[in-house]
N, C-alpha and C positions, 0 to 999 in steps of 0.2 A: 610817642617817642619810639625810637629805635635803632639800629647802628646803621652808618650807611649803608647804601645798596640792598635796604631788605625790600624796597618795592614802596614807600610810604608815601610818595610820590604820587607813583601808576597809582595806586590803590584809589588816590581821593580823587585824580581825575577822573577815573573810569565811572567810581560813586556820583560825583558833584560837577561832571562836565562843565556845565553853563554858568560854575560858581565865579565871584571875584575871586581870583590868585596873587595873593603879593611875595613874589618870589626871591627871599634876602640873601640869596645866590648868587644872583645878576648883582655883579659892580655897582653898576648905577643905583639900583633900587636899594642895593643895601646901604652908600654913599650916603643916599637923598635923605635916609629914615636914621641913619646913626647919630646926621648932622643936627636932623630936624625932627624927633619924634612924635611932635605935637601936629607934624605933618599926616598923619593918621587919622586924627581927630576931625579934621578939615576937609578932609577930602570926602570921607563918610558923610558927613553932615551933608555938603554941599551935590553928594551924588550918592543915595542913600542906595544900597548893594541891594541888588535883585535877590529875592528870599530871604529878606535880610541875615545874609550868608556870608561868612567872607574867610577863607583859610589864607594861612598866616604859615610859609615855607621856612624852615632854619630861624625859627623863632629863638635860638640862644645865642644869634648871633648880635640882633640888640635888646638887649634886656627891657631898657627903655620904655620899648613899646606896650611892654605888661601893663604899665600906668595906663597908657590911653585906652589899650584891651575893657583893662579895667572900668573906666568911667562908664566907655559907649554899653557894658554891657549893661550896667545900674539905671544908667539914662538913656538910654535908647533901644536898648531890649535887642542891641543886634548880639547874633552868635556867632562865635569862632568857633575855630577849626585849628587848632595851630600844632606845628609839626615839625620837630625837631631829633637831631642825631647825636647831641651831647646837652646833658644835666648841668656841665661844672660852671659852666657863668650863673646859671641858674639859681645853684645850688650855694654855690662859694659869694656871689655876691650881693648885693641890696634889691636884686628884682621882687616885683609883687608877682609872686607864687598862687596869688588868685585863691585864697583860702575857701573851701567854701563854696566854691561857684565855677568851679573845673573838675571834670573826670578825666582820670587820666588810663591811657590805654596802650599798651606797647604791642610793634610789629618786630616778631622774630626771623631769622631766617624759614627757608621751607622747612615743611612735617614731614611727614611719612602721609598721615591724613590729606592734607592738600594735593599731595603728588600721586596716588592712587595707583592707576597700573603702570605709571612709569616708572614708581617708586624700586630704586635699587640700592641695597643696604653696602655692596662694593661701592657703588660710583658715591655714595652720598659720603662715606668714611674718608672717600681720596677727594672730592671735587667739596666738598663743603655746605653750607646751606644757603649761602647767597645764589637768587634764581640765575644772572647771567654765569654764573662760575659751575652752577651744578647743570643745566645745560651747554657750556661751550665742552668738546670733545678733548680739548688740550687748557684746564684752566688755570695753568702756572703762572702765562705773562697776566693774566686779568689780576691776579691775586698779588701777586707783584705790586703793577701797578694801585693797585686797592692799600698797600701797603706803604708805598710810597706817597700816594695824596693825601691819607694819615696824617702821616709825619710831617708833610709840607702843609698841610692846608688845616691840621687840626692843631695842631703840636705846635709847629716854629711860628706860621703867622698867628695864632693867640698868643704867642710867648708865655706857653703852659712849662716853658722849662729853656731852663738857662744854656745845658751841654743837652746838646739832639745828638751828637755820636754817643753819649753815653747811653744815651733813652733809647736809640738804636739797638745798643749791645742789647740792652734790659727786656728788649721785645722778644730776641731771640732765645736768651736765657728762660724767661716766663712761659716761651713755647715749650721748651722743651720740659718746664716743670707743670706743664697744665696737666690738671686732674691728680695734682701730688701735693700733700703737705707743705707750706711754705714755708721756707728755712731764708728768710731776709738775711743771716748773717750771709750763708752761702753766695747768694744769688750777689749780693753786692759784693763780696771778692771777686768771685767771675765779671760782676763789671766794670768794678773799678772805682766806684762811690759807698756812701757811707749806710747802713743799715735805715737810718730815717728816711733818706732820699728812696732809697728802694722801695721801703712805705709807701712814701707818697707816690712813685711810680705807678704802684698798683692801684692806688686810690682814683690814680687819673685815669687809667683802663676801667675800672667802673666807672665813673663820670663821666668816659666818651663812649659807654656801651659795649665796650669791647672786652668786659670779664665779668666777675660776679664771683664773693665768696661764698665759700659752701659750710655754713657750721660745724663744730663737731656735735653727737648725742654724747649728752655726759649726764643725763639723770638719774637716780639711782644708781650708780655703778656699783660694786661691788668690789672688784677689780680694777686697777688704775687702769685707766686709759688717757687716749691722746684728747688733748684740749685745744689745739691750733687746726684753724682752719683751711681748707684745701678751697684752691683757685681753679676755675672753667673759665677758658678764653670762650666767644661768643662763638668761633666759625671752627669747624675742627680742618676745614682744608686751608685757613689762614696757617694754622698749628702747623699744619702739614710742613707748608713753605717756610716759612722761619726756623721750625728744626731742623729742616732739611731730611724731612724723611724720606724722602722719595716715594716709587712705588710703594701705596699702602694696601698689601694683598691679607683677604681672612686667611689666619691661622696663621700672621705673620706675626713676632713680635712686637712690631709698630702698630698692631691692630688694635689689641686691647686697650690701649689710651684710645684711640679714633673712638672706637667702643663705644668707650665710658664717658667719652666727652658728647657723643649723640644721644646716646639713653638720657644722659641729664638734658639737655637742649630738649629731646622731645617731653619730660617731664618739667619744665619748667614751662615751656608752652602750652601744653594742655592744662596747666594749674589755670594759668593765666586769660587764655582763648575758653576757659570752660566757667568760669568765673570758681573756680575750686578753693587757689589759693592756702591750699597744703601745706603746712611746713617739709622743708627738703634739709636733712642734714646725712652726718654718714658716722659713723661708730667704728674705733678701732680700738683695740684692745694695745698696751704698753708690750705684752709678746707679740706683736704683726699683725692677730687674726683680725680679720674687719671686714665690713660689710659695707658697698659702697654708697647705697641712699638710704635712708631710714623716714618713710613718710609721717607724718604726726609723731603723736606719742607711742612709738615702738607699734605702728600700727600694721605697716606692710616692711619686710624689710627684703631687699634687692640687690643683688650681687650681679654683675657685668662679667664675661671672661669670653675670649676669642675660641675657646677649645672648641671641637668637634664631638669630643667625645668627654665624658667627665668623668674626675677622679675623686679621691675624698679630698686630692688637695683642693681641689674646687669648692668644697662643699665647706670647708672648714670654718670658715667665718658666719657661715647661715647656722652650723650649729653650737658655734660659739656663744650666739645672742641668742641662743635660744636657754643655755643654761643661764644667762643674765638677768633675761627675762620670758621665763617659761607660762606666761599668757599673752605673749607676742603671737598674733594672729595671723597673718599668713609669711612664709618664707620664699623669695622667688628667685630662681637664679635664670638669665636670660642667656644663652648662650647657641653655638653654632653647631647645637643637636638637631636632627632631620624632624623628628615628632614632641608634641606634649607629652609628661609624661609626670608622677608625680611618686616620689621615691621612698621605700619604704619607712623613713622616720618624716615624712609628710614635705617633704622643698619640693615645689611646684616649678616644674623644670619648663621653660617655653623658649622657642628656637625665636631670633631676633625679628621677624616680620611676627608674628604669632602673637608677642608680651606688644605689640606698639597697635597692631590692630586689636588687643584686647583694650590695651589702656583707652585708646579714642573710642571705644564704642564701650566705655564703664565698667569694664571688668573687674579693674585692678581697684580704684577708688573708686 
């Protein structure tokens, strides 16, 4: 599983070149297998897949086919491969989810890891992590259009929603609140629909890959804190384009969300790519102070900021949770300081390439 354009495609060809490909893409092929999905069944049999292999492309497009998945793999011992960009048919309807007898594995956009010397912490904040958009030099009309096949090709032709102008407004609205507290009442006055619907709006951004919520820590508190969850759209130069932020330069104020929406992308991948599987949440205190990931049970805790240089107002959330929880084990603030550096009440200060080459090479968990 993965969102469009993260490569899942390339990926299996390059792996499985010689493999069978049933591509539910292609009109036809999707047509032939929607009308007829026992047509799977028949075909296998009658011309049994080299390695007995066979990937299975935009598999949420017919459900269906789960069944026949299903049989060949109990009675015939063949494997799949199947590979998909949206959960919600999957999820929302009567498909056999293969209990049992699938691993399931997601492809993110690019790391820091993957991209190595080319890796640029400017162009990655502005251009986003999908590989053709963080390599084209201008990658607005690609994201754009990335945007628009969304909505036409995910959105209206499933008929996931009844008004697409509203879900339109909602994309933009949700940009502009990515990596912030979700306030549904807000968000649905700015679009013009009802609190539930904005719900479910969001519900279909995670079901088509394209968000994820972020828990709050609320354990032990002592002190109230916030209990509502903050939302991460999947690509931060999709963000870019639907806020409309323009040039995103360091030490800009549009920087620190870009930030904070990459640090979490790149911790959420290494959870995943590492087989870690972490818990990821974030802790804010009812006065403001807060910390923006909190790994396990208060185990690393992580603050994101564009500055260059830092203040105590920086630091204030790192030693907030530490009065909270004073055997919280390490403090790290990631920010746009030249050197490592580790400050006298112990925040482990690492400049943004520094904390992402720590984390992939086991530093940090």
């Amino acid at each position: 599983m993965g969102p469009r354009q993260t490569g899942k495609s390339s990926l299996l060809k390059k792996l499985y070149p010689d493999t069978l490909r049933i591509d539910l893409l292609k009109s036809d092929v999707f047509a032939r297998y929607l009308q007829r999905p026992h047509l799977l069944r028949e075909e296998l049999l009658a011309t049994p897949p080299k390695n007995n292999l066979v990937i299975i492309d935009e598999i949420q497009k017919v459900p269906a086919l789960l069944d026949e998945v299903h049989w060949l793999i109990e009675e015939k011992g063949i494997v799949f491969i199947l590979c998909g960009s949206s959960a919600r048919k999957l999820k929302r309807g009567v498909a056999n989810l293969l209990a049992g007898r699938a691993l399931r594995y997601e492809l993110h956009g690019l790391v820091s890891a993957e991209l190595d010397r080319d890796f640029s912490v400017s162009r990655i904040i502005q251009h986003g992590y999908l590989p053709l958009n963080y390599k084209d030099e201008n990658p607005i009309p690609g994201i754009r259009a990335y945007i628009a096949d969304y909505l036409k090709e995910e959105i209206a032709a499933e008929g996931i929603v009844r008004n697409l102008p509203a879900f339109g407004r909602f994309l933009e609205v949700a940009a502009i609140s990515d990596t912030e507290i979700i306030n549904y009442t807000n968000i649905a006055s700015d679009c013009g629909v009802s609190s539930p619907t904005v719900k479910e709006y969001f519900n279909i951004l995670v079901d088509t890959l394209l968000g994820t919520y972020l828990p709050a820590y609320t354990k032990k508190a002592k002190r109230k804190v916030i209990k509502s969850p903050k939302f991460y759209m999947f690509d931060v130069g999709t963000v870019n384009v639907l806020a409309r932020r323009g040039r995103v330069e360091l030490g800009s104020p549009q920087a620190g969300h870009a930030l904070e929406n990459w640090i979490f992308h790149e911790l959420c991948c290494h959870r995943a790519y590492k087989d870690l599987y972490y818990d990821l949440s974030y802790w804010q205190l009812a006065q403001k102070a807060e910390v923006d990931f909190v790994i396990n049970d208060m185990e690393v805790a992580i603050e994101v900021t564009s500055a260059d240089r830092l203040g105590n107002q920086h630091l204030k959330g790192l030693r907030e949770v530490k009065k909270e929880y004073p055997n919280i084990k390490r403090r790290i603030i990631v920010c746009g300081e030249p050197a490592r550096r580790i400050s006298d009440d112990n925040i482990e200060v690492y400049p943004f390439i520094d904390f992402v080459s720590a984390l992939w090479g086991g530093e940090i968990i």
